[in-house]
DRENMARDREN-220674 format. One line per 2 residues: number of its first residue (from 1); for each residue x, z, y of N, C-alpha, C. Coordinates in steps of 0.001 Angstrom, whole numbers, plus 524288, in hexadecimal, padded with zeros to 5 digits. Layout:
BEGIN
NUM> X:Z:Y:X:Z:Y:X:Z:Y ~ ...;
This chain:
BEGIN
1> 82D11:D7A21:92547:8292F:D7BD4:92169:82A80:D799F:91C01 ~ 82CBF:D7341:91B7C:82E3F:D71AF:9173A:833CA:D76EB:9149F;
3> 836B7:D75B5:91856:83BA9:D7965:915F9:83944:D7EB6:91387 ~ 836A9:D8209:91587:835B5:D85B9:914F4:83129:D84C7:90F2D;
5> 82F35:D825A:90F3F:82CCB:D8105:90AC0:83161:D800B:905D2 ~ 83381:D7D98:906AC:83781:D7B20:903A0:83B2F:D7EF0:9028A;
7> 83C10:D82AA:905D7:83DD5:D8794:9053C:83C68:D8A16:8FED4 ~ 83772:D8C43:900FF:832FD:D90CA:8FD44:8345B:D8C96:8F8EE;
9> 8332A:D8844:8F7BE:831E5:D8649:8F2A0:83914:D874E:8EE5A ~ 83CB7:D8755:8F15F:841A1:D8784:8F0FD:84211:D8B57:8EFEA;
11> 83F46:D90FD:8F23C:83F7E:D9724:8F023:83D15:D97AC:8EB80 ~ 8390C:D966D:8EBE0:835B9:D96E9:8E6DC:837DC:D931F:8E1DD;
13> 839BE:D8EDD:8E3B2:83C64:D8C60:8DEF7:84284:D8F1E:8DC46 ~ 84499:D9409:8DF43:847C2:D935D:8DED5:84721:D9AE2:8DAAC;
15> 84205:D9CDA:8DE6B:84125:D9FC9:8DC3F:83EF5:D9F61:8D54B ~ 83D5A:D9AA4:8D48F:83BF9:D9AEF:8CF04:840B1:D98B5:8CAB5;
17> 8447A:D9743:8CE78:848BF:D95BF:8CA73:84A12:D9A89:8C6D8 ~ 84B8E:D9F7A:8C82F:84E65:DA285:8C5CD:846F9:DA2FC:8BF76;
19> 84219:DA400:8C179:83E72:DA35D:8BF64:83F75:DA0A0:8BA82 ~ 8410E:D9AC5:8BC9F:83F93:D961F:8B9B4:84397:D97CF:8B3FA;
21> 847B1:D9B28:8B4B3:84CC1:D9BF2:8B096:84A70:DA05F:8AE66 ~ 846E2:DA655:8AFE3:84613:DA7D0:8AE33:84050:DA5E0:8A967;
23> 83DEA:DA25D:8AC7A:83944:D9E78:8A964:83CF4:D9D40:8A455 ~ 84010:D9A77:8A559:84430:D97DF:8A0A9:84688:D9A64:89D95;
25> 84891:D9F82:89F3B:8493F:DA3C9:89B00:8439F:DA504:8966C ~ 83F7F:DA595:899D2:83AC4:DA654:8968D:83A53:DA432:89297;
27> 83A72:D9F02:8944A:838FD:D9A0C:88FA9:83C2B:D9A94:88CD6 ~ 841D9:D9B85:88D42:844F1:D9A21:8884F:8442B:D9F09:883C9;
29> 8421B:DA267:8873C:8422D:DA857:88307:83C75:DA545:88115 ~ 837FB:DA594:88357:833CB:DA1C7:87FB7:83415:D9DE7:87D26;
31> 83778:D9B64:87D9E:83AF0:D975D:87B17:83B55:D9981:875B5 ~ 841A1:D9C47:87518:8423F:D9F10:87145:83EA1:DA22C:86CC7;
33> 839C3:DA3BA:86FAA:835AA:DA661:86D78:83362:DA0C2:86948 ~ 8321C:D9DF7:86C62:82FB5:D97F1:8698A:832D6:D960C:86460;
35> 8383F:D9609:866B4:83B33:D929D:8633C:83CC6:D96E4:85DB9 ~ 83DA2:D9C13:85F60:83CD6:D9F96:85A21:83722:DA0C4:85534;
37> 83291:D9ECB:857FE:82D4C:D9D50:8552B:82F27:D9854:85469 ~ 832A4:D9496:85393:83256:D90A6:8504D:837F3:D910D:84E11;
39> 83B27:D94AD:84D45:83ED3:D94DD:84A49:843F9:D92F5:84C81 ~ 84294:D928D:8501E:84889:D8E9C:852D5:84C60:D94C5:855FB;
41> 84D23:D967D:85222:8502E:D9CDE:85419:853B9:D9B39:858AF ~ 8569E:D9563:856CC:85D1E:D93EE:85B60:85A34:D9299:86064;
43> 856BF:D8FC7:85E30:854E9:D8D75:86570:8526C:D93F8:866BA ~ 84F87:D979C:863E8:84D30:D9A21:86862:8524A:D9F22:86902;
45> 8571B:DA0A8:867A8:85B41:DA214:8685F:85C1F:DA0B6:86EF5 ~ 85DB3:D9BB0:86DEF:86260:D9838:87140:85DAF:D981B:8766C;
47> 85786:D98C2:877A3:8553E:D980C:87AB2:85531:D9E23:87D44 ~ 855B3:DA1D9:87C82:856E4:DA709:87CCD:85C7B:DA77E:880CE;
49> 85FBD:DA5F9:87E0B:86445:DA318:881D3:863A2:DA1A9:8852D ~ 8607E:D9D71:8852D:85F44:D9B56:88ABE:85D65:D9D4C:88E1D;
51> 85B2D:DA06D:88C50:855D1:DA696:88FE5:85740:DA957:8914B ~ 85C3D:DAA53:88FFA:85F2B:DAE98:891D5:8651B:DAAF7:8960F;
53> 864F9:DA575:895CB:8683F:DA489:898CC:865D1:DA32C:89EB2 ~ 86020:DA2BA:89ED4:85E09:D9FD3:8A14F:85AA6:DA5AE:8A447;
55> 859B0:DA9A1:8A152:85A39:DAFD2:8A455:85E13:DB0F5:8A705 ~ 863D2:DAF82:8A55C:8685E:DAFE7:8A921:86803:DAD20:8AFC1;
57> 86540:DAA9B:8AECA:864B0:DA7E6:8B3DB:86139:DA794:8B89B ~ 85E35:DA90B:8B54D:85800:DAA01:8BACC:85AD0:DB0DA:8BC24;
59> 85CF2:DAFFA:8BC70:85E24:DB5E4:8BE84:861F2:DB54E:8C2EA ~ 865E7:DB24B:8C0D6:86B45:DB0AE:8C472:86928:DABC0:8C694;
61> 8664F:DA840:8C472:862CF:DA51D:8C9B9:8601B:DA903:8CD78 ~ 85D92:DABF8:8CC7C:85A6A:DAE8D:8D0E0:85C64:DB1EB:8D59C;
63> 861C2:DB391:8D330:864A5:DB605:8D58A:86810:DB22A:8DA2E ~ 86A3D:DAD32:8D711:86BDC:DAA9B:8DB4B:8697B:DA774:8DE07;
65> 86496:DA7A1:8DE23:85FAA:DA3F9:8E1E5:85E0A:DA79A:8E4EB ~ 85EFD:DAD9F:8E3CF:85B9B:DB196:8E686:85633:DB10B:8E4A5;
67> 854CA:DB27D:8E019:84F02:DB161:8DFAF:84D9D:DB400:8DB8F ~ 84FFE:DBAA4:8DC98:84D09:DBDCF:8D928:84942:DBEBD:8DA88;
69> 8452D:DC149:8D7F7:84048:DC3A3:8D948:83F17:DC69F:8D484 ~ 839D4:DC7CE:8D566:837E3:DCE4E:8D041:835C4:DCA92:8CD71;
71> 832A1:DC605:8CE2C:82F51:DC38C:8CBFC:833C4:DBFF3:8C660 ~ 83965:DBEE5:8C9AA:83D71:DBDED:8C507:83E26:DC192:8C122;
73> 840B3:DC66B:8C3F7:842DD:DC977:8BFC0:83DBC:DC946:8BC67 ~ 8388E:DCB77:8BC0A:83486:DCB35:8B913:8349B:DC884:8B656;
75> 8348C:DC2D9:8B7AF:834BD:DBDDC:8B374:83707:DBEF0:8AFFB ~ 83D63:DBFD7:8B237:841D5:DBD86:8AEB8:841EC:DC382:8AA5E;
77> 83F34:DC850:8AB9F:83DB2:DCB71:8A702:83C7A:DCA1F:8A3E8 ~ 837E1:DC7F3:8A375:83393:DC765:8A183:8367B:DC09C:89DB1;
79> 838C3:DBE84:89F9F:83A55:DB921:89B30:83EE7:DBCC4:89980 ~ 84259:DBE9E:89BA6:84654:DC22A:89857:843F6:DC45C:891F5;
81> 83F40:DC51F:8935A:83C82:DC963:88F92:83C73:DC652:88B57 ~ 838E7:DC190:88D6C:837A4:DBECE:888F5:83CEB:DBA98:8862D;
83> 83F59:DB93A:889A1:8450B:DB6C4:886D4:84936:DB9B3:885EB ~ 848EA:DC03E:885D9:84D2B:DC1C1:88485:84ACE:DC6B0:8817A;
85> 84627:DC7FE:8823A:842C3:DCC8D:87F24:83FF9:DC969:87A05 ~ 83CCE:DC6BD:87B12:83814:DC50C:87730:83BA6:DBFF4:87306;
87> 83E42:DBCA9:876E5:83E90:DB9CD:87444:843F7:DBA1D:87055 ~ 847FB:DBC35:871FC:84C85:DBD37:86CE2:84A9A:DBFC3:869C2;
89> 8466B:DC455:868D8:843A4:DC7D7:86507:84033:DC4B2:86248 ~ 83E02:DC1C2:86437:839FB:DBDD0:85F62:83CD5:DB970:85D5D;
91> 84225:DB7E8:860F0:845C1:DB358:85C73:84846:DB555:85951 ~ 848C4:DBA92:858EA:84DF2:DBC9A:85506:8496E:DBF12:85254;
93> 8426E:DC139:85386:8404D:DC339:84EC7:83EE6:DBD5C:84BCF ~ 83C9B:DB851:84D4A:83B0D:DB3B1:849A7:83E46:DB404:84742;
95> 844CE:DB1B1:84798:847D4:DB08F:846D1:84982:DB289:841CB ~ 84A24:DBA3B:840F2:84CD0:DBBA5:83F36:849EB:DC1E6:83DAC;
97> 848F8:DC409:841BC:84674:DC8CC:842B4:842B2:DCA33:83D8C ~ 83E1D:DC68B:83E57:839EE:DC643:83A84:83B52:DC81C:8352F;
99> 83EF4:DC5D4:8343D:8408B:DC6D6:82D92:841E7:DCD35:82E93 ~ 8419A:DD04B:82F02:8439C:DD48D:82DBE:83D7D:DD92C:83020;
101> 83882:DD5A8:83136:832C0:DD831:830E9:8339B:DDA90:835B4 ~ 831A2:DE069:8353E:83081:DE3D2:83959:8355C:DE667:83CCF;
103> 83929:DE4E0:83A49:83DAC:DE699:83E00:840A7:DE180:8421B ~ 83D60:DDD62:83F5D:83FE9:DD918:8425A:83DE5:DD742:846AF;
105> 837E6:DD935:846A3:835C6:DDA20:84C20:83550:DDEA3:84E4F ~ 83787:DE158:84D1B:83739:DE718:84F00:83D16:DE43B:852EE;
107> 8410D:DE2BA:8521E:846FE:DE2D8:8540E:845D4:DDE49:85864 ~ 84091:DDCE2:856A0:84092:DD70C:85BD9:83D72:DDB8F:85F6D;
109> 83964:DDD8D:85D45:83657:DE106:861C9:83AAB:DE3A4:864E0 ~ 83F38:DE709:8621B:8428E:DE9A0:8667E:8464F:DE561:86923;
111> 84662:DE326:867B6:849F5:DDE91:86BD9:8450A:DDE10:86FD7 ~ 84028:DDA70:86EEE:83B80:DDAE1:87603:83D1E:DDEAE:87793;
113> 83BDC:DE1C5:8738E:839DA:DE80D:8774D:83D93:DEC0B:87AD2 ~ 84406:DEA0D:8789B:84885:DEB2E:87C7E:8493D:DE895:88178;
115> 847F2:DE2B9:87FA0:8491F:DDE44:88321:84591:DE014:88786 ~ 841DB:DE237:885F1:83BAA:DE428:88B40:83EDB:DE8BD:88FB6;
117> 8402D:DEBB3:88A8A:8426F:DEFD0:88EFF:8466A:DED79:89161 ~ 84A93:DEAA5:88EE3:8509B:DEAA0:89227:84E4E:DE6DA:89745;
119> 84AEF:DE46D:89762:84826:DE1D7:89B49:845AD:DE5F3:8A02A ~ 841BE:DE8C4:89E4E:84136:DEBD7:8A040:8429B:DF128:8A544;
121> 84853:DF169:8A0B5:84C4D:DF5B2:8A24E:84DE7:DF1C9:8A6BF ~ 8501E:DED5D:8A565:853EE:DE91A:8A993:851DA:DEB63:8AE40;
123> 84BBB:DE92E:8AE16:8493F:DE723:8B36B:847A9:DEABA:8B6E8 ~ 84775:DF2CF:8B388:846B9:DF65C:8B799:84BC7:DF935:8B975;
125> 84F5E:DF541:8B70D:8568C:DF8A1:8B8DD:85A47:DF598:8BC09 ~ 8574D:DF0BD:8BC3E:85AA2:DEB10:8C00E:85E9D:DED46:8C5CB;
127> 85C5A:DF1F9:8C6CA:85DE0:DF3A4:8CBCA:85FF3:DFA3D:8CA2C ~ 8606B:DFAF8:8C613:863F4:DFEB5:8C46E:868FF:DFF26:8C274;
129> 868C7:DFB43:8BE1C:86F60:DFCAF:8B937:8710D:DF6BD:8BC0D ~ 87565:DF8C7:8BB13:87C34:DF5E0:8BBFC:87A4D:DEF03:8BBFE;
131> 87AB1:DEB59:8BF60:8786C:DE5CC:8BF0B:87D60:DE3DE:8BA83 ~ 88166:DE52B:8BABB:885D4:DE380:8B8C0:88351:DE3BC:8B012;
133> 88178:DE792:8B098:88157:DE93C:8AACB:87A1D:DE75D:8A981 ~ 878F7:DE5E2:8A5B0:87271:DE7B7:8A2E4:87325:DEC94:8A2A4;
135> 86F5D:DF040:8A05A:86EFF:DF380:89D37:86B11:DF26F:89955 ~ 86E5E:DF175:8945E:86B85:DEF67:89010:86E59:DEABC:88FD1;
137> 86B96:DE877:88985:86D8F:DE090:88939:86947:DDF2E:88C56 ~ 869EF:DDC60:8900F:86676:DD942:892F4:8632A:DD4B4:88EBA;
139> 85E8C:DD497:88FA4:85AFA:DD089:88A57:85CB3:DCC18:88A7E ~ 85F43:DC6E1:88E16:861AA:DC417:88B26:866E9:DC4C6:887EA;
141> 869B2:DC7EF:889C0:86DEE:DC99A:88516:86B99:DCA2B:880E1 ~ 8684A:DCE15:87F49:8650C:DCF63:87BE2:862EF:DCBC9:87871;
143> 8610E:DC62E:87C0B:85E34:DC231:879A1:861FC:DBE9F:87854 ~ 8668C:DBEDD:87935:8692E:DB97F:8780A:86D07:DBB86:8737E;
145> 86D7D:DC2C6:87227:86DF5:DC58B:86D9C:86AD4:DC3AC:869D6 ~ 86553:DC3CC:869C4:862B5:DC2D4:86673:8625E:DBCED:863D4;
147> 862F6:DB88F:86818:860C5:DB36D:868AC:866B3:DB1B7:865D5 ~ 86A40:DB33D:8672B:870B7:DB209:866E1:8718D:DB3C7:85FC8;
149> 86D34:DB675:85DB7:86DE7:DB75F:85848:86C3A:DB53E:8563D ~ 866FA:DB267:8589B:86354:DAE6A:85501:8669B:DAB02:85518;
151> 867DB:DA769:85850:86AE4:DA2A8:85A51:86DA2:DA302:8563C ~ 8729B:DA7B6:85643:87730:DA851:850AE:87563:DA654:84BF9;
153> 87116:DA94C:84C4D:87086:DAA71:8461B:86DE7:DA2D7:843B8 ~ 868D3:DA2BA:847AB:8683E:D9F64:84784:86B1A:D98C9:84720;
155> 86DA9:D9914:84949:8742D:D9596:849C5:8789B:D94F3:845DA ~ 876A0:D9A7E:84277:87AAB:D9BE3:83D72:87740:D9C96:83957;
157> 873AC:D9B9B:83991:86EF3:D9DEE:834D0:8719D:D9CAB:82E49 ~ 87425:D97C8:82D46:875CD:D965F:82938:87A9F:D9A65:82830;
159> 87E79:D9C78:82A49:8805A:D9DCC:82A8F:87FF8:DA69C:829E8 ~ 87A03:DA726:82B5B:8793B:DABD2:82C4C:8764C:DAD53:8269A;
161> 87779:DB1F3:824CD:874EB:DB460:8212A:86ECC:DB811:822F7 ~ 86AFA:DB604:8206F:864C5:DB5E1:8226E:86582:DBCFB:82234;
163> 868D0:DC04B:81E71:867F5:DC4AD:81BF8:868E8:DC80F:81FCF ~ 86CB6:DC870:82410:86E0D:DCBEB:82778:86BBE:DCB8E:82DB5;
165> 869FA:DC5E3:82CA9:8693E:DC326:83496:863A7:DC6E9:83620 ~ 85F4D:DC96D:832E8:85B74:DCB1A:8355A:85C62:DD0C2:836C3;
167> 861C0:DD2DF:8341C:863C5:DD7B9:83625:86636:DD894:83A8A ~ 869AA:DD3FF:83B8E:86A94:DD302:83F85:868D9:DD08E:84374;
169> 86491:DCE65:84461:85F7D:DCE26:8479F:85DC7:DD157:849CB ~ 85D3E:DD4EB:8476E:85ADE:DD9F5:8477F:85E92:DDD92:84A42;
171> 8620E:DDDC0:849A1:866D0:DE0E6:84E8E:8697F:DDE63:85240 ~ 867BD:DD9F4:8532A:8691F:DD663:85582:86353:DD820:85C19;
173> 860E1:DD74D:85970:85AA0:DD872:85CDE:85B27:DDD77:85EA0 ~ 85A73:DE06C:85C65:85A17:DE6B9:85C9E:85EDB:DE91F:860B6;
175> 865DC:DE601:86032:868D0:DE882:8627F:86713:DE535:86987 ~ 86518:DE024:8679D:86378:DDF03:86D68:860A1:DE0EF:86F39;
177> 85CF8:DE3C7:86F15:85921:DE589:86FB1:85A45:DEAB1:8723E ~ 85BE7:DED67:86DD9:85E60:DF342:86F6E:862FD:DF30A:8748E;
179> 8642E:DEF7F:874EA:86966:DF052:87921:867A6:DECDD:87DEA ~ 8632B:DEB53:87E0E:8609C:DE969:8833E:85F2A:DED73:8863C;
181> 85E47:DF29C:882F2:85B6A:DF815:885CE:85EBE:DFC58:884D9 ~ 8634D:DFA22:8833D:867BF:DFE3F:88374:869B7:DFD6F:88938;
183> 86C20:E03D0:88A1F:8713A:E013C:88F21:87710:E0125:8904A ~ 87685:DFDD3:88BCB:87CF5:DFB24:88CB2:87D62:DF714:89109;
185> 87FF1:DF92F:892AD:87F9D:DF464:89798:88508:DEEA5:896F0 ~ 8820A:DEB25:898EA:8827D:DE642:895A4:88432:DE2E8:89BE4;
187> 887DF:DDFAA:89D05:88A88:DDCEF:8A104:88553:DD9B3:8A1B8 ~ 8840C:DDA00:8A7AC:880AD:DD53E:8A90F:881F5:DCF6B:8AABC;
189> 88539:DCDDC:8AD0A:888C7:DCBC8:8AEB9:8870C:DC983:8B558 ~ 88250:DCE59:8B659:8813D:DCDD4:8BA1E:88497:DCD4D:8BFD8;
191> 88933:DCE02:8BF28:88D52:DCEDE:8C3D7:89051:DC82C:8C4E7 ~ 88DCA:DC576:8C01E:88FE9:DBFFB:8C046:88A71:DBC0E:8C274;
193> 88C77:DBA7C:8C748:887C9:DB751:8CA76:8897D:DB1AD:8CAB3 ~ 885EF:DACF4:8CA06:887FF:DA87D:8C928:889FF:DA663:8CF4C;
195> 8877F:DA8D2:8D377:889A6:DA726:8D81B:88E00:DA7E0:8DAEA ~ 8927B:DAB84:8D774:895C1:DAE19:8D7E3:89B97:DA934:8D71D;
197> 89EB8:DA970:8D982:8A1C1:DA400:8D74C:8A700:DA80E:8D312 ~ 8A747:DA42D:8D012:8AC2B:DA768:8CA4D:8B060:DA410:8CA64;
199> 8B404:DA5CA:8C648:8B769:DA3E6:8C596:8B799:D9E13:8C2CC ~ 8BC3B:D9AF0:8C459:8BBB9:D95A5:8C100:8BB80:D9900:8BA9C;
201> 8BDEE:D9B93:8B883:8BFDA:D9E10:8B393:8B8BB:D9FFC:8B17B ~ 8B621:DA258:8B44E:8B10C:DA1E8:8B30E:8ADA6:D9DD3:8B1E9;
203> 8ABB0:D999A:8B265:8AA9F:D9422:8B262:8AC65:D92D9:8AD6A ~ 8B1D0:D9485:8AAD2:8B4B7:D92A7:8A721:8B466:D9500:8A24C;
205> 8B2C4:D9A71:8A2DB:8B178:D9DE9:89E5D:8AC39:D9E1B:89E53 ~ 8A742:D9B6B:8A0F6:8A386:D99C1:89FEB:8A3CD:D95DA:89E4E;
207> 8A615:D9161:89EB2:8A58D:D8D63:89B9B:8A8D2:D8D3B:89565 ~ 8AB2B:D92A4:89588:8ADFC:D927B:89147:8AA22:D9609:88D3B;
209> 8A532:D995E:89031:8A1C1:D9B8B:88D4A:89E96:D98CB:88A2F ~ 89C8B:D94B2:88DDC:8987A:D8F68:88CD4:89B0D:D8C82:887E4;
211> 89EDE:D8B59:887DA:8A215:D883E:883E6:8A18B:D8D1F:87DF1 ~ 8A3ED:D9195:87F2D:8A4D9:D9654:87A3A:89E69:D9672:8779B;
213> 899BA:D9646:87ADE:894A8:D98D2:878D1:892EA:D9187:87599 ~ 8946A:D8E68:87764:89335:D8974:8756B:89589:D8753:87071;
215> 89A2E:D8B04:870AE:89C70:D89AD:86A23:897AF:D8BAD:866DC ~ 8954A:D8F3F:867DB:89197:D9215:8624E:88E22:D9674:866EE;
217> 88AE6:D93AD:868A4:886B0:D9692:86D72:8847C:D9ACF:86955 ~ 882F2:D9AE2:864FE:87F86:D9F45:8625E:88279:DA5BB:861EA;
219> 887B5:DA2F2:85F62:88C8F:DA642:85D8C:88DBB:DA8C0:86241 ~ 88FDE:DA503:86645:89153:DA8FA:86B90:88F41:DAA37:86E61;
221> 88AA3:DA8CD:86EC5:88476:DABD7:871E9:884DF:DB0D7:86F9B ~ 884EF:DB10A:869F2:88184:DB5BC:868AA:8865F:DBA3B:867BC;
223> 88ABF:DB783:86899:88E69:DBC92:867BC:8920B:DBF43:86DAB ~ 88EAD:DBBAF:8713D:890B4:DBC48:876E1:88B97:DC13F:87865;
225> 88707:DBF58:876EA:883BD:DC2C4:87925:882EA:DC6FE:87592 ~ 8867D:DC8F6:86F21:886DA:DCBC1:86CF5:88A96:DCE98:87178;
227> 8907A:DCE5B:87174:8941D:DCFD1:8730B:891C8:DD358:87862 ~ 88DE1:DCE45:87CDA:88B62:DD489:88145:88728:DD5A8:87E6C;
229> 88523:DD818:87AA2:8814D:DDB38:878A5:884A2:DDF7E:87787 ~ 88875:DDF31:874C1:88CFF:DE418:874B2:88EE3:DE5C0:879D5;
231> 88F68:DE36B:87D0D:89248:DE465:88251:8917F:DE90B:884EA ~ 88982:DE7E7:88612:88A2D:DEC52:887C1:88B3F:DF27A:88359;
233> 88AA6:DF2F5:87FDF:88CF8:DF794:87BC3:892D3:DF88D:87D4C ~ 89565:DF537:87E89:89B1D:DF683:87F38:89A81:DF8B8:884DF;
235> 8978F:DF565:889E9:899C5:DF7B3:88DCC:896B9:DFD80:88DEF ~ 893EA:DFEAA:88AFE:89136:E04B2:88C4D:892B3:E0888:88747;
237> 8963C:E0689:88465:899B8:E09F4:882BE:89E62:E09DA:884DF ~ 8A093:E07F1:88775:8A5DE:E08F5:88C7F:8A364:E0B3C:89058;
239> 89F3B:E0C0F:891EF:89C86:E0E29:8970F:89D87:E141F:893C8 ~ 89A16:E1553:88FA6:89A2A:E1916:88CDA:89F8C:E1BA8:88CC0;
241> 8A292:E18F7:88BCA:8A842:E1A96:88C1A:8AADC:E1C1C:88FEA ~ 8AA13:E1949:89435:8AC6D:E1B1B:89914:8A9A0:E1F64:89B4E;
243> 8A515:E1F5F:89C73:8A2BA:E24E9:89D54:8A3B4:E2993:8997C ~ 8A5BE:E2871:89524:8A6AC:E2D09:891B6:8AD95:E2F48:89435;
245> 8B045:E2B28:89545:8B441:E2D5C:897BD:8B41A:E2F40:89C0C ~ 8B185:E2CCB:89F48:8AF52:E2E65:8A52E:8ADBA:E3445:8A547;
247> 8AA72:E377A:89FE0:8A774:E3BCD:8A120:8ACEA:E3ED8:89E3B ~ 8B095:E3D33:89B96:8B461:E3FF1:897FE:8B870:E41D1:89E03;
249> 8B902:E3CD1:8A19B:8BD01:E3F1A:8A5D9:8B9B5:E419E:8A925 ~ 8B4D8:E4361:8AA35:8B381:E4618:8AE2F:8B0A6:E4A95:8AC4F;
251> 8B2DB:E4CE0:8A4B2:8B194:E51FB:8A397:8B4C6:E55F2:8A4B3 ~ 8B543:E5AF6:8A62F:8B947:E5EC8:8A758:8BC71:E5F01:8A213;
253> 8C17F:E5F01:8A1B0:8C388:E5FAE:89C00:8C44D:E6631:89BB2 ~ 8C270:E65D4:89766:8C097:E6B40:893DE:8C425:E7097:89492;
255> 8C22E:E75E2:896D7:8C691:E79DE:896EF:8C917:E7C11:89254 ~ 8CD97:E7C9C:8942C:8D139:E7EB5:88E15:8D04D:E8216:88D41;
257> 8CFF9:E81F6:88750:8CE8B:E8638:882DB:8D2E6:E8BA4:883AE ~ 8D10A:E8FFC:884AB:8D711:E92B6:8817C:8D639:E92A4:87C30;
């Protein structure tokens, strides 16, 4: 009766781990929300980061404990929303947005209001499109687009001219936004499982990543998660391409004229 007790408490503890990371994602996106009402743009940036590293994980914890359930995926929506919907749209409107009036919350409104759907879309297609690909930028890409510009700019401010940065704010938001509910499809890297054993040569080009993003974390954050914001555009204009050849070899070629 003890074991078996000791059991259940071991399930249930083990069941709220993956919880406890999606809890921790929450906070840091509320986090960020806090620390942008007092002006601290880098800390609520760099806490966004964290929300989105710490989303990476209650997922691939749950998976390798066995301890999905509906009551997760729900959660981990719903803090997605707010640390990758609400909260990059109100640090980049305090921040920056504001100065430019009604269009500068108009460009934070379409960043939520994409971030709602690409959420949305995710959670009624999970068991439809390709696990390998998103369709769309998935919202932390999206958010660490947005968060990865404050950080820059913020980090370089002496350096940045005040005259051009709210224009580019502004397409900065808007292209995240727009390409969360586009469908370019975007690498998940879902086919890579941590329980899986790799190469020594892997181990080594992770630690050689860790070292590259630590010379200048703002700079190569934000131009790594620029680089897959383009990604998917390239791979669905080669898709585009190959099906255009695909329908070119399987048209009848044309009868001769006399």
């Amino acid at each position: 009766m003890i074991d078996q007790d000791a059991q259940e408490r071991r399930r249930r503890g083990i069941y709220l781990l993956p919880n406890a990371f999606t809890t921790a994602a929450l906070f840091a996106g509320f986090y960020a929300i806090v620390q942008a009402m007092n002006n601290q743009f880098e800390a609520a940036a760099i806490a966004i980061f964290v929300a989105m590293v710490l989303d990476g994980m209650d997922g691939r914890v749950a998976r390798l404990t066995n301890t999905q359930s509906a009551f997760g995926e729900q959660y981990d929506s719903l803090s997605d929303m707010i640390a990758f919907g609400v909260a990059p749209a109100l640090v980049m409107y305090v921040w920056i947005l504001n100065t430019l009036g009604r269009w500068g919350w108009l460009a934070a409104f379409v960043y939520v209001a994409c971030a709602a759907l690409r959420l949305a879309r995710f959670n009624t297609n999970i068991g439809v499109v390709d696990k390998r690909f998103f369709q769309g930028l998935p919202s932390p890409s999206a958010a660490a687009l947005v968060a990865g510009f404050v950080w820059l700019a913020a980090d370089n401010r002496m350096h940045i001219s005040d005259a051009w940065l709210p224009g580019v704010a502004f397409v900065v938001t808007v292209y995240a936004g727009l390409t969360m509910v586009s469908n370019a499809p975007f690498y998940s890297g879902k086919t890579f499982t941590l329980g899986r054993s790799v190469p020594f040569w892997v181990i080594l080009v992770m630690v050689l990543v860790f070292v590259f993003v630590s010379t200048n974390p703002p700079m190569v954050l934000f131009g790594l998660f620029v680089i897959y914001g383009l990604s998917g555009w390239v791979l669905l204009a080669a898709r585009w391409q190959r099906a255009r050849k695909l329908r070119t070899r399987r048209e009848p070629p044309a009868p001769p004229t006399a």
